[in-house]
C-alpha positions as a Markdown table, in Angstrom:
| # | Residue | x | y | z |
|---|---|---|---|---|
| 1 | Unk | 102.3 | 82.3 | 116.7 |
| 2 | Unk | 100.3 | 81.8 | 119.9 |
| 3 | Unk | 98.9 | 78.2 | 119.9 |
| 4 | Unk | 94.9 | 77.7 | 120.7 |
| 5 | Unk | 94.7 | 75.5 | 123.8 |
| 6 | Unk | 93.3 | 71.8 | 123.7 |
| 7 | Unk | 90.5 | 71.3 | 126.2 |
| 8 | Unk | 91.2 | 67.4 | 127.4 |
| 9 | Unk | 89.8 | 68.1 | 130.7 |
| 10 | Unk | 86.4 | 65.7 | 130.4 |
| 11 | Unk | 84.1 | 67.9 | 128.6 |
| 12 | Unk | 80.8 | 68.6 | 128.6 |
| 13 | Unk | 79.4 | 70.7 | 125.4 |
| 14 | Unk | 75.7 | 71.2 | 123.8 |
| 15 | Unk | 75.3 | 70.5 | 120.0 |
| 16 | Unk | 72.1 | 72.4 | 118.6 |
| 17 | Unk | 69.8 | 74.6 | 120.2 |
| 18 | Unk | 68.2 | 73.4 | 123.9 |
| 19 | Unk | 65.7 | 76.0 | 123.7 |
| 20 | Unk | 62.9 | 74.1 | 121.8 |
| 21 | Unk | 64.5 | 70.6 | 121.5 |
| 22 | Unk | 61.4 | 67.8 | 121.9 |
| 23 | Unk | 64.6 | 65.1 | 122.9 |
| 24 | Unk | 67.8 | 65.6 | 124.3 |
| 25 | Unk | 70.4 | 62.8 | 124.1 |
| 26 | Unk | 73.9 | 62.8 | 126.1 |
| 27 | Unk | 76.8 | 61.1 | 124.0 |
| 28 | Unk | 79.7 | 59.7 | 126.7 |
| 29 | Unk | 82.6 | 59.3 | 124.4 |
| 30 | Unk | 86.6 | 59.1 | 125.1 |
| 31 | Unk | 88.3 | 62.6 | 124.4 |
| 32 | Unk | 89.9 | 62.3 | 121.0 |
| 33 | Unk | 86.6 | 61.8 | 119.2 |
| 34 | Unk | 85.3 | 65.6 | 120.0 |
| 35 | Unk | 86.0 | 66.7 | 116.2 |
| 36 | Unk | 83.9 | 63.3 | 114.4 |
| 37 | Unk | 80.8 | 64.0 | 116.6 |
| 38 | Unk | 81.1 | 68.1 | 116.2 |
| 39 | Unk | 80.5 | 66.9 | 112.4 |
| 40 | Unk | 78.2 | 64.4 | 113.0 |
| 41 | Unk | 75.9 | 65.5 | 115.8 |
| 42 | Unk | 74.5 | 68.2 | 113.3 |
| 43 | Unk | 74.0 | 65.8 | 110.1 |
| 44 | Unk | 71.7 | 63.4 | 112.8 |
| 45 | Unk | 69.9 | 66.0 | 113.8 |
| 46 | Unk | 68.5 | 67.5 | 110.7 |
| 47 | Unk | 68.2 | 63.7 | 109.5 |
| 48 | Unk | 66.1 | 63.1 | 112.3 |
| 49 | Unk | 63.8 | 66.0 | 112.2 |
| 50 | Unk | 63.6 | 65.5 | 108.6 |
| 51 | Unk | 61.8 | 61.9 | 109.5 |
| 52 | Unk | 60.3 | 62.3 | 113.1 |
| 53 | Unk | 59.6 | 66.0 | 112.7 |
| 54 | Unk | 61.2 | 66.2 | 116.4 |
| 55 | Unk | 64.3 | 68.6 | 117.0 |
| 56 | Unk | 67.1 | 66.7 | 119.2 |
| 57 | Unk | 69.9 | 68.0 | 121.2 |
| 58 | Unk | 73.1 | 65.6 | 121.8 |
| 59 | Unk | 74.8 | 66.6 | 124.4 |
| 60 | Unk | 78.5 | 65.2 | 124.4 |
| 61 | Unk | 81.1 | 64.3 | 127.4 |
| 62 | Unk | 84.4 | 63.6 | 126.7 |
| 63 | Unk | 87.5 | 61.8 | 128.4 |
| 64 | Unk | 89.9 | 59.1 | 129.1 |
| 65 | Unk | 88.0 | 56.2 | 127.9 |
| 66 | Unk | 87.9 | 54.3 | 131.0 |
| 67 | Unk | 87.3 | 56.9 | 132.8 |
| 68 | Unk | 84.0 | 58.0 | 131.2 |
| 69 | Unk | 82.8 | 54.5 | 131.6 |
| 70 | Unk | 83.2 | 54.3 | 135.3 |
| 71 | Unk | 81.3 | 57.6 | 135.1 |
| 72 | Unk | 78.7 | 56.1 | 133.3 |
| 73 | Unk | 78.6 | 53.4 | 136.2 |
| 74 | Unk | 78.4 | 56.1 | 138.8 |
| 75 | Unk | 75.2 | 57.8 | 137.7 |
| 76 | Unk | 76.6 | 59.9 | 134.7 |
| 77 | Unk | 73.4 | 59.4 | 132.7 |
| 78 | Unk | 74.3 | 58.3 | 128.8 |
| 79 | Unk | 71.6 | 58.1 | 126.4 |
| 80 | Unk | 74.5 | 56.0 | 124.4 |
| 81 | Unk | 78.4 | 55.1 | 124.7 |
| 82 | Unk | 80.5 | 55.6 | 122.0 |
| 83 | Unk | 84.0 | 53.8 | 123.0 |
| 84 | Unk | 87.2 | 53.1 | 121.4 |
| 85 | Unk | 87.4 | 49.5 | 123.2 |
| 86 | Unk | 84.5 | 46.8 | 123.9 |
| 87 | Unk | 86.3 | 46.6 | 128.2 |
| 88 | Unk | 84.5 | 50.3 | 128.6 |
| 89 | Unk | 81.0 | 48.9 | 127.2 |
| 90 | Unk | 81.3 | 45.9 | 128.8 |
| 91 | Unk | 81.7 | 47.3 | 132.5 |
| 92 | Unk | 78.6 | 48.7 | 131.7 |
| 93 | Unk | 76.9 | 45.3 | 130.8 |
| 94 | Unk | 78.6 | 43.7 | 133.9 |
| 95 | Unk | 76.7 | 46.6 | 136.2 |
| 96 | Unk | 73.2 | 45.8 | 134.1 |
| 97 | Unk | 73.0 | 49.3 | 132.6 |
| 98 | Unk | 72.8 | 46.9 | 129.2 |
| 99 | Unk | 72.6 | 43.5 | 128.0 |
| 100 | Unk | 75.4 | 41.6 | 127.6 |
| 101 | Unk | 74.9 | 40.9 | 123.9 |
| 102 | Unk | 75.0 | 44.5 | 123.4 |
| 103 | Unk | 77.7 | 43.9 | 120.3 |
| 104 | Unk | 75.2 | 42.1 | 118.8 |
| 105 | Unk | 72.7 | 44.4 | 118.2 |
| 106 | Unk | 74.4 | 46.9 | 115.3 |
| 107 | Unk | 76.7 | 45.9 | 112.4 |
| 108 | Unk | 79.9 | 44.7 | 112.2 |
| 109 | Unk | 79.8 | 43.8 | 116.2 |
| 110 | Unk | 78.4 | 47.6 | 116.7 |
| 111 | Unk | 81.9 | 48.8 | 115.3 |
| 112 | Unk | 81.0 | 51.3 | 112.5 |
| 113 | Unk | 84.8 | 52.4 | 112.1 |
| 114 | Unk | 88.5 | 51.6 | 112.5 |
| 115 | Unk | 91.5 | 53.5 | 113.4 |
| 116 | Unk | 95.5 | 52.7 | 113.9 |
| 117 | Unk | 98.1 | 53.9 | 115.6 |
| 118 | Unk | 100.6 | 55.7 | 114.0 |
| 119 | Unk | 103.4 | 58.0 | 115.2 |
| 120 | Unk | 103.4 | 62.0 | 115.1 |
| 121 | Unk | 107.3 | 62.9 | 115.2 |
| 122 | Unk | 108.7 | 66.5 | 114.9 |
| 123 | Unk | 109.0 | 67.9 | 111.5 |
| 124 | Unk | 111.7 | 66.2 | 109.6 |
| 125 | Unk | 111.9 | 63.6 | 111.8 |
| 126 | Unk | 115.2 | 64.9 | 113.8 |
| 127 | Unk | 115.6 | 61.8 | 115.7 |
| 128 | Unk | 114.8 | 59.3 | 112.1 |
| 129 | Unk | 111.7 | 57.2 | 113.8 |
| 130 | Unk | 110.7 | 54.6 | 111.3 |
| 131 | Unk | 109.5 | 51.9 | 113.3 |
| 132 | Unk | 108.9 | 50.6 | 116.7 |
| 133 | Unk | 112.4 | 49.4 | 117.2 |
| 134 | Unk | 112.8 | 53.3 | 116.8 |
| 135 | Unk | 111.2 | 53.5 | 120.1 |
| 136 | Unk | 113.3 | 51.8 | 122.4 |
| 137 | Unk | 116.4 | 53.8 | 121.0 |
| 138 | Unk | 118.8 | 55.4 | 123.9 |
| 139 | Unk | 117.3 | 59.3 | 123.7 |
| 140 | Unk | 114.0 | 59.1 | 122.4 |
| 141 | Unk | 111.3 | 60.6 | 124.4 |
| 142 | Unk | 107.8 | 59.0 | 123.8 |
| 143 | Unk | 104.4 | 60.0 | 124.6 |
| 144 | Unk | 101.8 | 58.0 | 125.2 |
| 145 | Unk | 98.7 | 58.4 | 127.5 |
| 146 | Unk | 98.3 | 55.7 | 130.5 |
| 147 | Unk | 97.1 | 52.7 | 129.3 |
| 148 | Unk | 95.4 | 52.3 | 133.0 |
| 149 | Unk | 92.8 | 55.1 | 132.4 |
| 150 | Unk | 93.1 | 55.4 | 128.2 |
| 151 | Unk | 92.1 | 53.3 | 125.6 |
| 152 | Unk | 94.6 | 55.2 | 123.0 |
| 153 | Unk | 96.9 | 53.9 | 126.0 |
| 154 | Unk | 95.9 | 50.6 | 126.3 |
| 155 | Unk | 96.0 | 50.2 | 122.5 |
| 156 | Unk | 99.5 | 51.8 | 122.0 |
| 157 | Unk | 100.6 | 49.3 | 124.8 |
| 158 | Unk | 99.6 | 45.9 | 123.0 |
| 159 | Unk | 100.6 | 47.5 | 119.2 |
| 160 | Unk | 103.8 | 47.0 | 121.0 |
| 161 | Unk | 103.1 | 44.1 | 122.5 |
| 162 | Unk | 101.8 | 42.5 | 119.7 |
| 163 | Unk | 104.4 | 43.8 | 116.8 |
| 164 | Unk | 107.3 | 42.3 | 118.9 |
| 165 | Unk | 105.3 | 38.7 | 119.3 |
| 166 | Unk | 105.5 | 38.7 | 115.4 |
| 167 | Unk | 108.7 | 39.2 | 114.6 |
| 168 | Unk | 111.3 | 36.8 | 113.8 |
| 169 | Unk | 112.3 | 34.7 | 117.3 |
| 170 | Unk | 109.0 | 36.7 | 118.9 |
| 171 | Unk | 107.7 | 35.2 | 122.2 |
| 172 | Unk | 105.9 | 36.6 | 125.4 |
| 173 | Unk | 109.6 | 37.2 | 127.0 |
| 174 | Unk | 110.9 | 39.5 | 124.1 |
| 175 | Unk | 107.2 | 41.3 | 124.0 |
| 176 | Unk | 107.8 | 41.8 | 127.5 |
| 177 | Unk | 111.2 | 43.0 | 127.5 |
| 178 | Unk | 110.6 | 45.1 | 124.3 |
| 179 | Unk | 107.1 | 47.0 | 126.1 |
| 180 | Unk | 109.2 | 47.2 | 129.3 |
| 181 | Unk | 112.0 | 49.3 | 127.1 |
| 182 | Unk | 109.6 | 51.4 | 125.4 |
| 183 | Unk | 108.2 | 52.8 | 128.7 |
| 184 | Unk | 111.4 | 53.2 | 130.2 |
| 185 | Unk | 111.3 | 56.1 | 127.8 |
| 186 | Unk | 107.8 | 57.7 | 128.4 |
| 187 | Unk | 108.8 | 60.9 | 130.6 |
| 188 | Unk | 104.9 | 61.7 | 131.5 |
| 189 | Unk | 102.0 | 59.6 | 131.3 |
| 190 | Unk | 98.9 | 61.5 | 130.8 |
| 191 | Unk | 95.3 | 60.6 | 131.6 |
| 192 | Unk | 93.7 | 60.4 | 128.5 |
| 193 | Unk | 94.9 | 61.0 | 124.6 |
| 194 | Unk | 93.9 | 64.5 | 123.7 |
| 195 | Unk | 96.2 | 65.2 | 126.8 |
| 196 | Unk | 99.0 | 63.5 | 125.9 |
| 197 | Unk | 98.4 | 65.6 | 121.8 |
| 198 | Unk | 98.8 | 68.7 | 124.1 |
| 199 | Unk | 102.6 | 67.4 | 126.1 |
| 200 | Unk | 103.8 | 67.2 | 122.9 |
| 201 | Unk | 102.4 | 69.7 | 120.9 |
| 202 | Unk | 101.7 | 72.7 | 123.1 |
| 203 | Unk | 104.3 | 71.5 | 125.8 |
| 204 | Unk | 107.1 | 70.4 | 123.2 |
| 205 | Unk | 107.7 | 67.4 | 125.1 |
| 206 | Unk | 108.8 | 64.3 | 123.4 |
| 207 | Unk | 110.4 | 63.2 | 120.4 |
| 208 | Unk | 107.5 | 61.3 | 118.9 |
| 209 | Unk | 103.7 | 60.7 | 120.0 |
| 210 | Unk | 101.9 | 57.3 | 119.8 |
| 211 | Unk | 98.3 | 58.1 | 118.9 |
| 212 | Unk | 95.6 | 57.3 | 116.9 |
| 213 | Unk | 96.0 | 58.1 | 113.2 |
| 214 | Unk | 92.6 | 60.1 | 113.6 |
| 215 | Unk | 93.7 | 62.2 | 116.4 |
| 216 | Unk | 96.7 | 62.9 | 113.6 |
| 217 | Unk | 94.7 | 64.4 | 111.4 |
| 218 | Unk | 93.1 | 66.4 | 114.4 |
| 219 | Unk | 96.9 | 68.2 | 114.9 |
| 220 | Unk | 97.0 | 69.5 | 111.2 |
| 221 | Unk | 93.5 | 70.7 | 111.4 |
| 222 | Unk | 94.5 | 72.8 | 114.9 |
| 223 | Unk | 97.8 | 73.5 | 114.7 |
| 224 | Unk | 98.5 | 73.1 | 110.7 |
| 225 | Unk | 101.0 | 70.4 | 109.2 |
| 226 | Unk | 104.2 | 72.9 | 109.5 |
| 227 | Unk | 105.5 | 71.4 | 112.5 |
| 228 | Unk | 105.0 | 67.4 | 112.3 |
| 229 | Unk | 105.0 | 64.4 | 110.2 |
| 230 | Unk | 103.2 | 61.1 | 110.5 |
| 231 | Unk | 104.9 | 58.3 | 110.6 |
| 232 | Unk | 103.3 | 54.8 | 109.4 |
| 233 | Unk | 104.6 | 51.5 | 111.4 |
| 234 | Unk | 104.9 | 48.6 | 109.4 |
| 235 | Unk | 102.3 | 46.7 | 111.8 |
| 236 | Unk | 99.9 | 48.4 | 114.0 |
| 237 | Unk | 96.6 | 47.2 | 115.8 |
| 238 | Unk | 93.7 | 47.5 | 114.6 |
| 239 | Unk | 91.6 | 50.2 | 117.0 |
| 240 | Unk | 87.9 | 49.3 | 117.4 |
| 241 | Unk | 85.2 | 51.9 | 118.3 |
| 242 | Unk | 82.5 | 50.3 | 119.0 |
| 243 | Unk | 79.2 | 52.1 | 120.1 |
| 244 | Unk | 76.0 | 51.2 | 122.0 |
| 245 | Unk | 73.0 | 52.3 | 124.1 |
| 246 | Unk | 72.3 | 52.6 | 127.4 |
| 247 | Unk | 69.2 | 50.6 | 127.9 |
| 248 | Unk | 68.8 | 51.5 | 131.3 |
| 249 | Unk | 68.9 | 55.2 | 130.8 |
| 250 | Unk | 67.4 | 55.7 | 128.1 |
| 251 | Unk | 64.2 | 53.3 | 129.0 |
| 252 | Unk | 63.7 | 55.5 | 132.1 |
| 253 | Unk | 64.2 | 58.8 | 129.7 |
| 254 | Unk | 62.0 | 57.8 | 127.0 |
| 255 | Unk | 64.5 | 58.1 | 124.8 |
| 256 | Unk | 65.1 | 54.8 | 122.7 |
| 257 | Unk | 64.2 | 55.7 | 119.6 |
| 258 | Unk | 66.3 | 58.8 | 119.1 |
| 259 | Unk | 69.1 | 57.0 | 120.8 |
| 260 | Unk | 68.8 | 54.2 | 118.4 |
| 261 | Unk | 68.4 | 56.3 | 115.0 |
| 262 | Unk | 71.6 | 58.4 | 116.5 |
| 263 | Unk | 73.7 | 55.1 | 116.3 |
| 264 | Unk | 72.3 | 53.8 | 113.3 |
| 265 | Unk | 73.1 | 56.8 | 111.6 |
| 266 | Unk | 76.9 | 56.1 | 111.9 |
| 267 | Unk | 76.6 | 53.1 | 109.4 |
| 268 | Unk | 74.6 | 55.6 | 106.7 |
| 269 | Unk | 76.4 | 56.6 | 103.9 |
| 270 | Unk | 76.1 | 60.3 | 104.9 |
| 271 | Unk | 77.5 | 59.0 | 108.7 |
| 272 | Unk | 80.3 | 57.2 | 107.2 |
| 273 | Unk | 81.5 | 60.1 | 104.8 |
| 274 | Unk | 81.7 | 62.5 | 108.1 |
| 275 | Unk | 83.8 | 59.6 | 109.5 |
| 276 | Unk | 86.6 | 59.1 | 106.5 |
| 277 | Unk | 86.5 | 63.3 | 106.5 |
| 278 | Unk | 87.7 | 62.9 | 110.0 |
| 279 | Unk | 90.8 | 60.3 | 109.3 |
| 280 | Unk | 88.7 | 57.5 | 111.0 |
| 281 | Unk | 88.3 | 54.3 | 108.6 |
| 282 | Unk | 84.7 | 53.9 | 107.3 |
| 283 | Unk | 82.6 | 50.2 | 106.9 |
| 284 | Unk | 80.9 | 50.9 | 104.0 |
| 285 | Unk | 82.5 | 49.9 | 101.1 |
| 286 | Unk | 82.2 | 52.8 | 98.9 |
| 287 | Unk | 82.7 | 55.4 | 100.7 |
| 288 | Unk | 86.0 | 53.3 | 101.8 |
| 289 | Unk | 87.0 | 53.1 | 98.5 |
| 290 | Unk | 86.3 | 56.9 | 97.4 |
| 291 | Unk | 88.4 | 57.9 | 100.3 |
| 292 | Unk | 91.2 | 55.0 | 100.3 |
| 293 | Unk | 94.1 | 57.3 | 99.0 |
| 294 | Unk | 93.7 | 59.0 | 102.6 |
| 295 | Unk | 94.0 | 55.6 | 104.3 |
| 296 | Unk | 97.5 | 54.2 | 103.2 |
| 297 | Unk | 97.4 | 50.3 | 103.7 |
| 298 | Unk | 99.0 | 48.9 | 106.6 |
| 299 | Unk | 99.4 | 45.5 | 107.8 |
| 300 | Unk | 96.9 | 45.3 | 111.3 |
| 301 | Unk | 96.1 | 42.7 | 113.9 |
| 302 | Unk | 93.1 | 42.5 | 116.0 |
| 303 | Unk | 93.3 | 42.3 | 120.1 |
| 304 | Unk | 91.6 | 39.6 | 120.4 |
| 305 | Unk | 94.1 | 37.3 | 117.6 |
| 306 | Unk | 96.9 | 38.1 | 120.2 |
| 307 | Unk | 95.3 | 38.3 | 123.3 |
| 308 | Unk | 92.4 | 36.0 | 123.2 |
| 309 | Unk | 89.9 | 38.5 | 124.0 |
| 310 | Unk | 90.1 | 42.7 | 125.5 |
| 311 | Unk | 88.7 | 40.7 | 129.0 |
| 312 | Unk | 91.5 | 38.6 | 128.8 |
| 313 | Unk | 94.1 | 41.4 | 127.8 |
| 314 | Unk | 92.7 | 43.9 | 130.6 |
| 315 | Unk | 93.0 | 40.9 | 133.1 |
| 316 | Unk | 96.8 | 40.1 | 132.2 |
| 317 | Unk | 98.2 | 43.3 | 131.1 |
| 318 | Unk | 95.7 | 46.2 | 133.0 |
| 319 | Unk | 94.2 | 45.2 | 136.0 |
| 320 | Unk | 95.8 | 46.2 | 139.3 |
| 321 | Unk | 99.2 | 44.3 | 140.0 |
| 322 | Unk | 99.1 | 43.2 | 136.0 |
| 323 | Unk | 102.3 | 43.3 | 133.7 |
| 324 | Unk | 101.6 | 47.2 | 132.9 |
| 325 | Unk | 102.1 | 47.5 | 136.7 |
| 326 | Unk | 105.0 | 45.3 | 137.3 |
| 327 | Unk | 106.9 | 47.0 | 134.4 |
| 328 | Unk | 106.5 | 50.6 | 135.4 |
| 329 | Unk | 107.5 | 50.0 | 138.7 |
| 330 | Unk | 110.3 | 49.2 | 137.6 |
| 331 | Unk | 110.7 | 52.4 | 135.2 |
C-alpha cells in the first residue's frame, strides 16, 4: 500500500474562503496540532459569523514549537499562539509582543487542554516495551524529536527525567544517568514531532516513538491501526498547551476581537468536544467525562513540581551548554 506523505515542513495553509472574508487571523502553532485546528478553525468560523455577522479566515503555520516562536519574534505576524509549552509564549512576552501576565487572562492559566506522552511501538510490540526502563534496553531504537527546537522533545526529555527522580532510590544523578542512556539510543533527532511520526512511520526507523498521545491518534487516522500499538507508561508528564494573543499584532491589525472569540472558543463546550475527538484531554468536565473511556487514567506530574518552573527547566536542561548538551556530546 503506498503511504500518503506527512507534511512537517513549517506549514502554511488557509482555512475558509479568502475571497470575501471581513477578518483574517493567522494561527502560529507547533506541527502536531494541524488535525485539532483543521476541525476547529471551521466550528469558530460559522460561530462567529453566526454572532458578529463577519466571515473570518484563520490562516494556520505549523512547526517545531520553538521554532515558530522565534518566528513569531522575527516578524512572523500571529494574530494568536497556540503552544504546547508556556517557554514559547513567554519569549514572546520577554520581546513585548505581549504582557507578561498573558496566562492570566484565559482559564485554567490559558491551558484549555492536556496531553501525555505515550509510546507508539510496532505492532505486537516485537521488542516487549512496557515502560521507560524499556527504553534504555541494549537494541532498542527510539525516536524522539530534539528537545532543543521541539516541545514534544523537550517534554519527552523531562517525562524521563522526571519518572526516574520518582522511583525508589531516585535522585538528580540516576535521572541524569537514566536520560543520558535513553539518548544513547536515539539514532536521529528530528526538528520537530510530526517529523519524527514520519522516521518511524514512513521511514520504518526505530523500535518505539515517544510522542504525544494525540499525535497517536493522528497515526491511526493516516495510516490506520494495522501496523502499531500504543503503549501507556506508568508515569508520564503532563503536556500543557497553553494559548494566547499577540497583542502587538493584532492591535496594529485591528483584529482583537476575532482573535479573542477564536481563543475563547476553545473552552466552549462545542470547542472542547473537537478537542477529546482529536485524543487531546478536554477542561470541561462533561465533556471530559462523556469521553473518559478514550482517556485511560495515568499517573502525571507537572514541569513545574519537578523542575520549579519551564524557565527554570529550559535554563538547566535546554539552553546552550545545558545538560541536554553535555549529554549528547557524549552520545
Amino acid at each position: 500500500m503506498k503511504l500518503r506523505p506527512l507534511l512537517f515542513a513549517p506549514l502554511l495553509a488557509l482555512a475558509g474562503t479568502a475571497a470575501h472574508a471581513d477578518v483574517t487571523l493567522l494561527n502560529v502553532s507547533y506541527d502536531v496540532m494541524r488535525d485539532f485546528y483543521k476541525d476547529y478553525n471551521p466550528l469558530f468560523q460559522q460561530a462567529y459569523q453566526a454572532k458578529t455577522g463577519e466571515r473570518v479566515t484563520v490562516q494556520q503555520s505549523h512547526g517545531g514549537s520553538s521554532k515558530q516562536a522565534l518566528s513569531v519574534v522575527g516578524g512572523l505576524a500571529a494574530d494568536v499562539i497556540t503552544m504546547n509549552q508556556a517557554t514559547d509564549i513567554d519569549l514572546l512576552a520577554d520581546k513585548g509582543l505581549l504582557p507578561a501576565n498573558w496566562a492570566r487572562r484565559l482559564p485554567n492559566d490559558s491551558v484549555p487542554f492536556n496531553s501525555i506522552t505515550v509510546f507508539l511501538v510496532r505492532k505486537g510490540n516485537p521488542k516487549a516495551i512496557r515502560d521507560w526502563n524499556d527504553l534504555v534496553r541494549p537494541g532498542v531504537q527510539v525516536i524522539v524529536p530534539n528537545p532543543k527546537t521541539s516541545g514534544n522533545g523537550r517534554y519527552t526529555y523531562l517525562a524521563a527525567w522526571g519518572q526516574a527522580l520518582r522511583q525508589p532510590g531516585g535522585s538528580e544523578a540516576r535521572a541524569r544517568d537514566f536520560v543520558s542512556r535513553l539518548f544513547r539510543n536515539v539514532p536521529v533527532l528530528d526538528s520537530g514531532g510530526r517529523a519524527a511520526t514520519t522516521t518511524f512511520i514512513q521511514r520504518q526507523v526505530g523500535d518505539v516513538l515517544v510522542t504525544f498521545e494525540n499525535e497517536a491518534e493522528m497515526v491511526a487516522r493516516e495510516f490506520g491501526r494495522g501496523g502499531f500499538d500504543v503503549v501507556y507508561p506508568k508515569l508520564s508528564v503532563l503536556a500543557e498547551n497553553p494559548v494566547a494573543l499577540v497583542d502587538k499584532v493584532v492591535d496594529k491589525k485591528g483584529t482583537r476581537q476575532a482573535a479573542d472569540a477564536y481563543l475563547r472558543q476553545l473552552w466552549s463546550v462545542e470547542g472542547q468536544t473537537v478537542a477529546a475527538q482529536n485524543y487531546l484531554r478536554p477542561q470541561h468536565p462533561q465533556v471530559a467525562a462523556r469521553y473518559a473511556a478514550q482517556f485511560p487514567p495515568v499517573k502525571t506530574f507537572r514541569v513545574a513540581e519537578v523542575f520549579g518552573s519551564w524557565r527554570a527547566a529550559m535554563k538547566t536542561h535546554f539552553a546552550d551548554g545545558g545538560v541536554f548538551d553535555q549529554i549528547y556530546a557524549k552520545k
